[in-house]
C-alpha positions as MATLAB code, in Angstrom:
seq = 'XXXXXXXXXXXXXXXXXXXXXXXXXXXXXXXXXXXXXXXXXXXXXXXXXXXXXXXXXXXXXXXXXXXXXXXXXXXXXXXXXXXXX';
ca = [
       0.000    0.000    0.000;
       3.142    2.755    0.728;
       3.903    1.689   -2.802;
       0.896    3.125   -4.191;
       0.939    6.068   -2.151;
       3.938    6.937   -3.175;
       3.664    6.585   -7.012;
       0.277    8.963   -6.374;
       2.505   11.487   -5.074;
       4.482   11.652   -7.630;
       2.302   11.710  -10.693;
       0.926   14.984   -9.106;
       3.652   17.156   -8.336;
       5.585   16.203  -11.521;
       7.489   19.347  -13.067;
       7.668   19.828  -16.747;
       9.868   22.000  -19.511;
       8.415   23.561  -22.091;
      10.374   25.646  -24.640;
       9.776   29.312  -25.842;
      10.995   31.941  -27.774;
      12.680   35.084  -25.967;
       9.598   37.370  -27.316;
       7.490   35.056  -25.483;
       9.320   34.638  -22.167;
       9.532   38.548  -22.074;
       5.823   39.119  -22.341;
       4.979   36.664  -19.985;
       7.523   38.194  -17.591;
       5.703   41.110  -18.124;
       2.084   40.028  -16.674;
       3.499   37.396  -14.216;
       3.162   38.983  -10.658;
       6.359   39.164   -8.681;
       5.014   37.098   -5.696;
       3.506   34.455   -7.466;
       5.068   30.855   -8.994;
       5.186   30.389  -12.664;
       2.324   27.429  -12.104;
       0.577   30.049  -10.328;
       1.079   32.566  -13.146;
      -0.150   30.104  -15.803;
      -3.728   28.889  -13.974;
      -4.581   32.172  -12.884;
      -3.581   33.426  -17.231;
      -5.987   30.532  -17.972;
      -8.724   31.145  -15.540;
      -8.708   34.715  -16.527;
      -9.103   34.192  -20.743;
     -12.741   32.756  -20.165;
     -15.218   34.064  -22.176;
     -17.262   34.951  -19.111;
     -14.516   36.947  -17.485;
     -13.930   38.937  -20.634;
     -18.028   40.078  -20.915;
     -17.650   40.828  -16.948;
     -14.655   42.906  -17.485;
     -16.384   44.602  -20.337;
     -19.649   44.923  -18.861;
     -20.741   48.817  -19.153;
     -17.831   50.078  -20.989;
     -19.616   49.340  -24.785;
     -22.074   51.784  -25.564;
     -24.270   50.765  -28.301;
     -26.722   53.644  -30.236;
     -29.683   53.421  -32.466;
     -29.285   50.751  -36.012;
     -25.919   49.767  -34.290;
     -27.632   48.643  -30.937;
     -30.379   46.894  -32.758;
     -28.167   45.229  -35.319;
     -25.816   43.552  -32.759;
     -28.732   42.161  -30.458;
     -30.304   40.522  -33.423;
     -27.018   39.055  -33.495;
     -26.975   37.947  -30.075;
     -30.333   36.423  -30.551;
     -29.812   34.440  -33.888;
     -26.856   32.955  -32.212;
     -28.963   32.220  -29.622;
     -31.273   30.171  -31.440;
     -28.780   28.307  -33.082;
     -26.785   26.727  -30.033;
     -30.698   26.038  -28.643;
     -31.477   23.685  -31.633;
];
């Protein structure tokens, strides 16, 4: 049983390498936060690219007027319908 408990262990806190170019590397420099670990860095980068976090973020900063206002939520609603069927 120590055996197996061990090998769990393992297969969770396993480091990996991945390879990048030197653009790359600088602009994640760039965003990471000084205090935080690169694994750190890279969930909270994914948690943060959701769709749902974007339209929260965005929420009451687009101001739509008149034909443009009605054009885009006939939009929204046609899309609507077609992920409901």
């Amino acid at each position: 049983m120590a055996r197996i408990k061990y090998m769990f262990k393992h297969m969770f806190n396993m480091s990996k390498t991945i390879t990048i170019r030197n653009v790359a590397y600088s602009e994640l420099v760039k965003r990471k936060k000084p205090e935080e670990s690169w694994s750190e860095f890279f969930i909270r980068l994914m948690q943060e690219d959701r769709p749902i976090d974007v339209l929260e973020r965005m929420r009451g900063s687009i101001e739509f007027k008149g034909r443009e206002k009605a054009k885009v939520l006939a939009d929204i609603r046609t899309k609507r319908r077609e992920r409901r069927y």
